[in-house]
VOBA-1610 file (N, C-alpha, C; in pm, whole numbers, padded with zeros to 5 digits, always signed):
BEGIN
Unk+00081-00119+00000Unk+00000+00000+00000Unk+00086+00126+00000Unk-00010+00194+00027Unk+00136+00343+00065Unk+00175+00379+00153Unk+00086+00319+00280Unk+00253+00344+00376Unk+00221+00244+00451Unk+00321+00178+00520Unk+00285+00016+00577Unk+00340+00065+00740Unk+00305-00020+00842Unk+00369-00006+01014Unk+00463-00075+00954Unk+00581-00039+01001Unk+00736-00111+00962Unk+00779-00062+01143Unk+00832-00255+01188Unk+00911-00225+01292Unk+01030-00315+01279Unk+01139-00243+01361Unk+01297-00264+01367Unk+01314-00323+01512Unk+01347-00477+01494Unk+01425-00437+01634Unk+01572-00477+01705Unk+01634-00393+01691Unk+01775-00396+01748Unk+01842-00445+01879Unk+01949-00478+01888Unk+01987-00574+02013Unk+02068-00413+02091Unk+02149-00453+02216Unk+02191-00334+02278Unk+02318-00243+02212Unk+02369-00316+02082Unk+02427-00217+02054Unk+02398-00171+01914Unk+02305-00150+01882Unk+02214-00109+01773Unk+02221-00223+01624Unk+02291-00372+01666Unk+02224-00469+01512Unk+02105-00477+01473Unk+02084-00523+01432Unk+01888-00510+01352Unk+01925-00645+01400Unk+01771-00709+01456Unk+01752-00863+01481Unk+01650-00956+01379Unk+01538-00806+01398Unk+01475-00822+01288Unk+01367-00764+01280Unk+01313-00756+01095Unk+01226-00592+01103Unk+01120-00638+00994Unk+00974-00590+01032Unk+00890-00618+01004Unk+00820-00507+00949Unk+00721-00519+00787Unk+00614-00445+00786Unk+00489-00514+00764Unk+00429-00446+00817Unk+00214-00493+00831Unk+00154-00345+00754Unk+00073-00448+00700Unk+00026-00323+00571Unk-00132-00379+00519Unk-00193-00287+00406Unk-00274-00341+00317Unk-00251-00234+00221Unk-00367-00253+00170Unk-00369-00168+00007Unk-00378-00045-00003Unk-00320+00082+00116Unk-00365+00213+00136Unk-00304+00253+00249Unk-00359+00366+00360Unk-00254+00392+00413Unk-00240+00369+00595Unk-00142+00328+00623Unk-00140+00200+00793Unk-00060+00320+00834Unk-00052+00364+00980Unk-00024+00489+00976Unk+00021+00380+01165Unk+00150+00362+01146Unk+00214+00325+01331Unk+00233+00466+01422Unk+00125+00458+01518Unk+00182+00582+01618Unk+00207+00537+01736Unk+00209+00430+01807Unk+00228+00382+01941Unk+00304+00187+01917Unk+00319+00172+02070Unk+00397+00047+02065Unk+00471+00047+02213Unk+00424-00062+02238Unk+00541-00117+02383Unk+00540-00236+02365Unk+00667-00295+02447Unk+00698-00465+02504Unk+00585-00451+02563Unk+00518-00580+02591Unk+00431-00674+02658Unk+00492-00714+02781Unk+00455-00768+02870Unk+00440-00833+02987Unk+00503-01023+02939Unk+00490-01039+02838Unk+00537-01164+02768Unk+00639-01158+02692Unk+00714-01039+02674Unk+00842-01062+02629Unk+00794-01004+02413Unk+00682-01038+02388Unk+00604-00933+02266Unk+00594-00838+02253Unk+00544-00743+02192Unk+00500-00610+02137Unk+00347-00575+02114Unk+00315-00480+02156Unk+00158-00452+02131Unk+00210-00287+01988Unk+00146-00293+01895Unk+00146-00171+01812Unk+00025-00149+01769Unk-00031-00017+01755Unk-00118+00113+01710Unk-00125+00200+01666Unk-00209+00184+01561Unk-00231+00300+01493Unk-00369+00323+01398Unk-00322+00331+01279Unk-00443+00363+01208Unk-00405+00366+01106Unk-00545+00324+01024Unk-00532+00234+00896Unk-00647+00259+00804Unk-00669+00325+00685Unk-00753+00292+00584Unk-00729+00211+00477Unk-00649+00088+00488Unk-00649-00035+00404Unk-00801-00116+00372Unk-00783-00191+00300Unk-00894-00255+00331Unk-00871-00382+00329Unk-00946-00487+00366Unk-00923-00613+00406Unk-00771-00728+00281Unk-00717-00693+00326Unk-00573-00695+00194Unk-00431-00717+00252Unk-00345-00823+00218Unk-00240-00825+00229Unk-00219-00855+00413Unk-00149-00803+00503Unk-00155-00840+00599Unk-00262-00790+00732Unk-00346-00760+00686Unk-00451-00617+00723Unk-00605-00732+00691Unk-00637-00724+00841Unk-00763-00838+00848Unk-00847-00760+00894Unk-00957-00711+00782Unk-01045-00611+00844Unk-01073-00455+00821Unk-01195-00418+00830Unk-01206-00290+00770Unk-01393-00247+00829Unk-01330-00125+00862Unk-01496-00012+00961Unk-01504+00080+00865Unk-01488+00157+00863Unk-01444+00308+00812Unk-01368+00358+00707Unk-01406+00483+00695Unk-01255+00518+00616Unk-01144+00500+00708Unk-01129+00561+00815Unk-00994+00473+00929Unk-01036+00450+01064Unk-00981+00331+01053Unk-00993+00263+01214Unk-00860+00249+01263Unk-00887+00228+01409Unk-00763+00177+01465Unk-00731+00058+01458Unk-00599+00040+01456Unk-00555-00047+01423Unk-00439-00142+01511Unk-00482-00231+01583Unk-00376-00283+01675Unk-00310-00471+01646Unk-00229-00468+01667Unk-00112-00570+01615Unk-00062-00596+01715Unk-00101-00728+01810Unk+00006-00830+01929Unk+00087-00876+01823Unk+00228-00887+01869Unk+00342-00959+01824Unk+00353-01041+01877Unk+00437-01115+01893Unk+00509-01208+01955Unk+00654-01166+01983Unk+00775-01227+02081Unk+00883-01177+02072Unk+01003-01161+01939Unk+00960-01270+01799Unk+01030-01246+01720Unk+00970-01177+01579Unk+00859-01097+01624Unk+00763-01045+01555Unk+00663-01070+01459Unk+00640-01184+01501Unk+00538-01261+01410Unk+00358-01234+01496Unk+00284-01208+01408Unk+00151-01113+01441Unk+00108-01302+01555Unk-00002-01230+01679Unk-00028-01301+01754Unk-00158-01304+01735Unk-00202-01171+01748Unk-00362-01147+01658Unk-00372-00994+01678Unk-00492-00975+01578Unk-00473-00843+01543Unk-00658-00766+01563Unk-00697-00660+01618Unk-00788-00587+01557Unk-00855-00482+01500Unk-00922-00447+01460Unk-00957-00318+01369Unk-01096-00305+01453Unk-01034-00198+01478Unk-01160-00153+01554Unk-01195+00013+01550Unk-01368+00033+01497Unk-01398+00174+01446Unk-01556+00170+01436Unk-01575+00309+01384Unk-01760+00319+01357Unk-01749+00372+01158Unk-01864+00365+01165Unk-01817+00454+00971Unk-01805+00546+00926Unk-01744+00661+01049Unk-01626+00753+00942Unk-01496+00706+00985Unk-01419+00778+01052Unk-01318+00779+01114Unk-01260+00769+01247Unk-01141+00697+01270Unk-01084+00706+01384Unk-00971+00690+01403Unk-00910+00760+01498Unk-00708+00746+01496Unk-00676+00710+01627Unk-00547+00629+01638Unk-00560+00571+01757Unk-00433+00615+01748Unk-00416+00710+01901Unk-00259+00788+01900Unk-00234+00681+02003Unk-00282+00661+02125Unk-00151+00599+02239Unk-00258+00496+02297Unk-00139+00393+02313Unk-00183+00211+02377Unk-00107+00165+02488Unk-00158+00132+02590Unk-00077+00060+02683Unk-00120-00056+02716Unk-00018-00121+02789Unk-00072-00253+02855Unk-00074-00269+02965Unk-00224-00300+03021Unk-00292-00285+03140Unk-00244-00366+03283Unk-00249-00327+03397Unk-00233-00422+03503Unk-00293-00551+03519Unk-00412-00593+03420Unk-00440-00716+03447Unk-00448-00783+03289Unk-00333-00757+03211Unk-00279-00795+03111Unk-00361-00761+02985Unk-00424-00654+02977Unk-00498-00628+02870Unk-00473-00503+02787Unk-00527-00408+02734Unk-00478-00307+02700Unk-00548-00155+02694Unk-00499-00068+02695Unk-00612+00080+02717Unk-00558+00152+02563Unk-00674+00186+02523Unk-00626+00253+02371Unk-00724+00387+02381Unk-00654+00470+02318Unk-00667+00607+02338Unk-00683+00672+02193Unk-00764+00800+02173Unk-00746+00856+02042Unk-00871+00898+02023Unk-00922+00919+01860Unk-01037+01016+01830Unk-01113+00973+01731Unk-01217+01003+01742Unk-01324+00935+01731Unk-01425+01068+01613Unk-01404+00999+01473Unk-01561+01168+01408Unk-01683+01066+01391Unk-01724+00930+01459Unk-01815+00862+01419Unk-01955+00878+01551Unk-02050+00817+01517Unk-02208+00806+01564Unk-02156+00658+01574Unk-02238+00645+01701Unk-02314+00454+01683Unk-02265+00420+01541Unk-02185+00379+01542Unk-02204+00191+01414Unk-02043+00119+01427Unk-02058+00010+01412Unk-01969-00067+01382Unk-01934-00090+01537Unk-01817-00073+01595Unk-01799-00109+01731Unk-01815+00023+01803Unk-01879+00130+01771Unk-01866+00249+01898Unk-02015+00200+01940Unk-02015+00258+02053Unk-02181+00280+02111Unk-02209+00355+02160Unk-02154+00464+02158Unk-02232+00606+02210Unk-02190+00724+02052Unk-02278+00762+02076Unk-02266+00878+01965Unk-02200+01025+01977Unk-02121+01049+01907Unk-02033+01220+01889Unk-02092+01360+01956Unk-02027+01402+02047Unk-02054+01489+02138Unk-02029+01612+02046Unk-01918+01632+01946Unk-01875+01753+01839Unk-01844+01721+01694Unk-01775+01753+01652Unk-01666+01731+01548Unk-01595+01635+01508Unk-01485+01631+01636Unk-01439+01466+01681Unk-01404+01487+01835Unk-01409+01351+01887Unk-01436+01304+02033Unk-01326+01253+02086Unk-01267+01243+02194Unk-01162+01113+02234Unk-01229+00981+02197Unk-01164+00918+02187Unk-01252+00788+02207Unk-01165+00699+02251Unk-01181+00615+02385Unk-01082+00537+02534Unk-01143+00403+02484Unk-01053+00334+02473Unk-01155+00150+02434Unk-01022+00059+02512Unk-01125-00042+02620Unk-01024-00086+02680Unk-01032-00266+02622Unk-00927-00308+02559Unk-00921-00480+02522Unk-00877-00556+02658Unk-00902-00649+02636Unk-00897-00776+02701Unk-00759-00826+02654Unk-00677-00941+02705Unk-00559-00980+02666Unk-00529-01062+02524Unk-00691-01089+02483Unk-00692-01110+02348Unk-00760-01042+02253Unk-00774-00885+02285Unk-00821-00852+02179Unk-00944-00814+02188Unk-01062-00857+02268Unk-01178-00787+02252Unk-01210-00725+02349Unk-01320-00646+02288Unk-01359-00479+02377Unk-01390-00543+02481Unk-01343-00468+02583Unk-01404-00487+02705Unk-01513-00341+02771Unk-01464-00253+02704Unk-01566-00168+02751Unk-01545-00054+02632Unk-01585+00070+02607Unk-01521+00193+02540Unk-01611+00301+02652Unk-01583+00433+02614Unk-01599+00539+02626Unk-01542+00697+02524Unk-01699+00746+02491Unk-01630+00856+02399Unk-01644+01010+02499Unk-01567+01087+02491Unk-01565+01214+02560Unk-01524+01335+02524Unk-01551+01429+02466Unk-01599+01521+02430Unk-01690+01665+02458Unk-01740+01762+02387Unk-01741+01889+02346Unk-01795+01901+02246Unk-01896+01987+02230Unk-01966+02017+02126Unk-01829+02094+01980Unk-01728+02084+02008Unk-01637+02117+01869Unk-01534+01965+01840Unk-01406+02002+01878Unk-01307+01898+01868Unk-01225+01889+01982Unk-01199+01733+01979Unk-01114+01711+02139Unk-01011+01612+02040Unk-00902+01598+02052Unk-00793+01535+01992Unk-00745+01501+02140Unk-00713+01308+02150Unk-00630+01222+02259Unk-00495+01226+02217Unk-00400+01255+02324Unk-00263+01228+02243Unk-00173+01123+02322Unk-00248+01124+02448Unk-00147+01023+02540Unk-00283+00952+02670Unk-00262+00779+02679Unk-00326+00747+02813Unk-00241+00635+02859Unk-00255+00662+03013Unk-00183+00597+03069Unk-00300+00543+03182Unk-00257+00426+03259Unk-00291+00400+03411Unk-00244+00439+03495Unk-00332+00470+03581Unk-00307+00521+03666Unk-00297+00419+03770Unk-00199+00425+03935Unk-00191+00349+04040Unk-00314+00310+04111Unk-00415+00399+04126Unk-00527+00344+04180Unk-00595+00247+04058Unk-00557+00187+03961Unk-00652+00096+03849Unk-00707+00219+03705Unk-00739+00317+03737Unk-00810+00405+03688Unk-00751+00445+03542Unk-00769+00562+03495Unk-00667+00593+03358Unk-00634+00754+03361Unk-00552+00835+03323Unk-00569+00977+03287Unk-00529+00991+03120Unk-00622+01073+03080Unk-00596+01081+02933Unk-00513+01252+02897Unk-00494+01288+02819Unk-00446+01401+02813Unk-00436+01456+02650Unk-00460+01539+02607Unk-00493+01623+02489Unk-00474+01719+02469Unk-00588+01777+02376Unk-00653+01892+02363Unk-00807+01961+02287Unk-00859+02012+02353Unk-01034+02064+02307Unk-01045+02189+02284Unk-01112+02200+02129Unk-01101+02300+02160Unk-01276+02372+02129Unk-01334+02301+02241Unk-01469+02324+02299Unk-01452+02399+02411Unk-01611+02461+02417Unk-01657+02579+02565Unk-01712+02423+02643Unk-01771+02464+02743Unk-01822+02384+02869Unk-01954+02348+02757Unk-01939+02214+02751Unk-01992+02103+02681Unk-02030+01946+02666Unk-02082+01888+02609Unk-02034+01750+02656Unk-02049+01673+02782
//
């Protein structure tokens, strides 16, 4: 396609061990990635491919897009997850009880996997997986204009903090 997730991975004094791209017929867009708890890789991003080449799946014009590795980078399983316009998935972590929190933005209504409908423009949109992959819950949050997610993390009490920017009045 035209631009594929391509990952490298190097030993401690910078050899390549070995480097991978995941793609389809259009454009896979890698913005996040950590080691696993298993010695793998979790990666995210976003993707308007369509069901093609190494790319299983298709919502939208873009969904997010997440890829378990394994430790020598071979895909473990993968999902696409979105409503039918758009969605970008900036930041992913992996959760205290081995699952994952995905973060990012949301311009869709109800369909496909969201279930609450657009507060503005575009929304955060928080979707938390299970250790294989399926939703365990979402949440969209928002402002009657635009809210762009750029980073989520857990927090020590279990919880999450997200962090951005809106640029909505008291809304939502």
């Amino acid at each position: 396609g035209e631009n594929d997730f391509w990952v490298i991975k190097v030993d401690s004094i910078g050899n390549i061990q070995w480097q991978k791209e995941f793609g389809g017929d259009s454009t896979d867009i890698l913005t996040c990635m950590q080691q696993t708890n298993d010695s793998g890789y979790i990666l995210g991003g976003y993707s308007n491919s369509n069901n093609s080449n190494t790319k299983k799946g298709k919502r939208g014009s873009y969904d997010y897009w997440v890829i378990k590795l394994n430790s020598i980078g071979e895909i473990t399983w993968q999902k696409v997850i979105g409503g039918s316009v758009a969605e970008s998935l900036e930041s992913i972590q992996q959760t205290t009880d081995g699952g994952y929190i995905l973060g990012g933005e949301s311009y869709s209504n109800i369909s496909g996997d969201k279930t609450e409908n657009s507060y503005g423009y575009t929304d955060c949109w928080v979707v938390k997986l299970n250790d294989t992959g399926t939703i365990e819950w979402q949440k969209t949050i928002g402002g009657n204009e635009g809210e762009y997610l750029n980073s989520i993390r857990q927090t020590y009490d279990s919880g999450y903090i997200l962090g951005g920017t809106s640029y909505s009045n008291i809304s939502g």
